[in-house]
C-alpha positions as CSV (number, residue, x, y, z in Angstrom):
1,X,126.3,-71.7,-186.7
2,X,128.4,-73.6,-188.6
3,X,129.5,-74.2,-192.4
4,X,128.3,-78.0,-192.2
5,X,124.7,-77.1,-191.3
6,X,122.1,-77.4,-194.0
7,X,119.6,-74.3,-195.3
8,X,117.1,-76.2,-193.3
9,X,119.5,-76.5,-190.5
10,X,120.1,-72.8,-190.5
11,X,115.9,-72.2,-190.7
12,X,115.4,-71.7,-194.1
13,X,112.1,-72.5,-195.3
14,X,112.4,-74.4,-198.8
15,X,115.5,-76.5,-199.5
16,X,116.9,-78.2,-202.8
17,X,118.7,-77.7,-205.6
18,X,116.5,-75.4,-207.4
19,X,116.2,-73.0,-204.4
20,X,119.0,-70.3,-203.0
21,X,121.4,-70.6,-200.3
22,X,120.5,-69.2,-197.0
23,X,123.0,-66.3,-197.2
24,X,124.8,-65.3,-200.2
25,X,126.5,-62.7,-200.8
26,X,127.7,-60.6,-204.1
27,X,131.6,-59.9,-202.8
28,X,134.3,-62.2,-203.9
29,X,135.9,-61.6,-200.6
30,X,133.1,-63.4,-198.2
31,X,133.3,-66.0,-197.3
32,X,129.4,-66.6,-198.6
33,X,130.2,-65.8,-202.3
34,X,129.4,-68.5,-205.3
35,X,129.8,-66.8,-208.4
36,X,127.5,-70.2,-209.7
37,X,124.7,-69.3,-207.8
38,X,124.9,-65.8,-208.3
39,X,125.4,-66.4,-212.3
40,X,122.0,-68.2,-212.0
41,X,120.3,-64.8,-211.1
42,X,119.0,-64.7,-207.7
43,X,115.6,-62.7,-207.2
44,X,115.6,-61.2,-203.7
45,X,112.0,-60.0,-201.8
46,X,112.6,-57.8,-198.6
47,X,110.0,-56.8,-196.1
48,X,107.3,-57.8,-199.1
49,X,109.4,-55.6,-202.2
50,X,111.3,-57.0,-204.9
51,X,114.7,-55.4,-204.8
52,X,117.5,-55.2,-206.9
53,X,120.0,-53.1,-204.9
54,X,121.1,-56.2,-202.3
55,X,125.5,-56.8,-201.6
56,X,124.3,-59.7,-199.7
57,X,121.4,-61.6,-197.4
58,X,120.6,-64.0,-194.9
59,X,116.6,-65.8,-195.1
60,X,117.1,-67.3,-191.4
61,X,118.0,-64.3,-189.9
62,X,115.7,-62.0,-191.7
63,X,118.4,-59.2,-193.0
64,X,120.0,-57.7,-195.6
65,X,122.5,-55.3,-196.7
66,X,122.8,-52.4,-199.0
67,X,124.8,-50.2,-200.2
68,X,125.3,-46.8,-198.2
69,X,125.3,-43.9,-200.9
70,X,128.5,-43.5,-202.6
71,X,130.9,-44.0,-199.8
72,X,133.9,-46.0,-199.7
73,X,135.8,-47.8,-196.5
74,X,139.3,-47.8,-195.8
75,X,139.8,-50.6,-198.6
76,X,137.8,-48.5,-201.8
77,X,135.1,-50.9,-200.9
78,X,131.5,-49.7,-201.0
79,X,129.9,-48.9,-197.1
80,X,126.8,-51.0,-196.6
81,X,124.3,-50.8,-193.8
82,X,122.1,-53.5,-192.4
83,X,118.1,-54.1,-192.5
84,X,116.2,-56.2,-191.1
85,X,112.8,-57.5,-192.2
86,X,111.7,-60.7,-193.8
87,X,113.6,-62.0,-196.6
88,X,112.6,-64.4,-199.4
89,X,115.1,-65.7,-202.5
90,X,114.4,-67.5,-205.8
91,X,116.3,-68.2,-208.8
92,X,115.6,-66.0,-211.6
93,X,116.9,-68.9,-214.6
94,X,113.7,-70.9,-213.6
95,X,110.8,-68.8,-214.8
96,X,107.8,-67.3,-213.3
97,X,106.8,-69.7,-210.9
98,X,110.5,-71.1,-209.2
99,X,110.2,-72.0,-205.9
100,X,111.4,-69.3,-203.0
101,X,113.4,-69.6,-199.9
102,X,112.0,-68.0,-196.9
103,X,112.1,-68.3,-193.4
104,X,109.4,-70.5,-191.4
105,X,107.5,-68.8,-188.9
């Protein structure tokens, strides 16, 4: 994939303004961190459970990652691991209806 393809490109389900990126994630180092979006709050749904714990996601390939306990890599950062499962994202800034990003089946 490439940087120039759209969400719907990439196989996200809804696409606009009002709904998140594809993949995001929460380190300033990635190259799929935007402190905007993030400051908007971004509600994240994996495998049918609302979670709070995500570093980063990616709708169109159905994963996530999480923190791994306490432990640090070579750098001080935090270790992640990888799950996979079906992965939906909405803005949090737009009530309790905002429309969510998910992957087309």
């Amino acid at each position: 994939m490439t940087d120039h393809q759209t969400d719907q490109d990439k196989g996200a389900g809804t696409t606009g303004v009002d709904v998140p990126p594809d993949h995001l994630a929460i380190s300033p180092a990635s190259k799929f961190h935007d402190a905007e979006k993030l400051a908007r709050g971004i509600g994240i749904r994996f495998k049918g459970e609302t979670r709070t714990n995500i570093d980063e996601y990616c709708i169109s390939e159905g994963w996530v990652r999480v923190q791994a306990g306490k432990s640090l890599d070579r750098r001080g950062q935090p270790l992640t691991i990888k799950l996979s499962g079906p992965v939906e994202a909405w803005y949090e800034d737009l009530g309790d209806n905002p429309p969510v990003a998910k992957k087309d089946d």
